[in-house]
N, C-alpha and C positions, 0 to 999 in steps of 0.2 A: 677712498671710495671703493677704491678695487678690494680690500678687504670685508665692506660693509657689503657688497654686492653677493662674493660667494657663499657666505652663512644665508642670505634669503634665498638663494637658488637651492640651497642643502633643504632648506629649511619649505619653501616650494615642492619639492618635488618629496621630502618627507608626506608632506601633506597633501599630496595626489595618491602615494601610496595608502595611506590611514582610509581616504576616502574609497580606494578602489576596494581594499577588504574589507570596509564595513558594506558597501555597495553586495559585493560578491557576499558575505554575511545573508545578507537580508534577505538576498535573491534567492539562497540554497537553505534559510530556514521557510522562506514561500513555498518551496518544493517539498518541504518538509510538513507544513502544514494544512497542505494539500488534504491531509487524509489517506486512508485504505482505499482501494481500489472496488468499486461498487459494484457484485455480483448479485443480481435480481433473480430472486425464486419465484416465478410466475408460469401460467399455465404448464405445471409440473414440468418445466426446465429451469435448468442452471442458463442465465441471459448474462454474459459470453457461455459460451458453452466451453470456452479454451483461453487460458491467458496465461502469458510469459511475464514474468516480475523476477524482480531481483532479490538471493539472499535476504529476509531481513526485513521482508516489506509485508505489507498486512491487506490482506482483503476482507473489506465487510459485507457478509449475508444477509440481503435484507426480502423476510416474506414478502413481495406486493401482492399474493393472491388473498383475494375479499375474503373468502372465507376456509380457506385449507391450510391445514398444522404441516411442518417442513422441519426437518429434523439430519441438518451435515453433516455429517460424519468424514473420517478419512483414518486409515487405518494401514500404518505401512514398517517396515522395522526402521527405519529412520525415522519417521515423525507420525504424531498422532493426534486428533482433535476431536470433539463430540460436543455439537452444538446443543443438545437436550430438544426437546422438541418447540419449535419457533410459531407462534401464534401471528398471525396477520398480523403485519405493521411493526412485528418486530427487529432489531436489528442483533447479526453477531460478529465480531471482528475476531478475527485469527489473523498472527503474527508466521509466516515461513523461516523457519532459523537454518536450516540445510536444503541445500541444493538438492537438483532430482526431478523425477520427474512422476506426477502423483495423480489420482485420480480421487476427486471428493463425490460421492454418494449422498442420497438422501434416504436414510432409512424408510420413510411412509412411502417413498413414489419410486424403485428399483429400475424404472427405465433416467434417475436423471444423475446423467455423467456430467462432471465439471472436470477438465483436463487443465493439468496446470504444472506447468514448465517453469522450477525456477533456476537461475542462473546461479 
């Protein structure tokens, strides 16, 4: 019996481990499936006007003004992006592949800063 007993305790706690990583699995593709990080173009501001993210992670630009064109830019020797000009209700997602520390513009509206710190 004492033999039959230590193959299901091996064989137990095998199977807490399988569960705990597919558990932890699921949990950090949830986080993953989260999405970009949602930066609102609205009464001619960037809505956070400042956000910290990590390497790697993507924020999406989305027009909510009714009826004004929005056009992101960002322009630096490390990295660069150009939304083209964004029509109400549109959306653009940009990916940060380098650290640093950046400031996005909107070509149409020159008062709107977006500060953004990535790790």
């Amino acid at each position: 019996m004492l033999g039959y007993r230590r193959p299901l305790a091996i064989t137990r706690h095998l199977g807490f481990q399988i569960v705990a990583a597919s558990l932890g699995g699921l949990l950090t593709g949830a986080a993953i499936a989260m999405g970009p990080y949602q930066i609102s173009q609205k009464n001619r501001k960037f809505q956070p006007g400042q956000i910290t993210i990590n390497r790697g992670e993507a924020l999406r630009f989305i027009n909510d003004d009714g009826e004004l064109l929005h056009h992101a830019y960002l322009k630096s020797p490390e990295f660069q992006f150009d939304s083209g000009d964004q029509k109400p209700g549109s959306k653009f997602d940009v990916t940060f592949p380098v650290a640093g520390n950046f400031t996005v513009l909107c070509a149409i509206h020159p008062k709107m800063k977006l500060l953004v710190t990535v790790k």
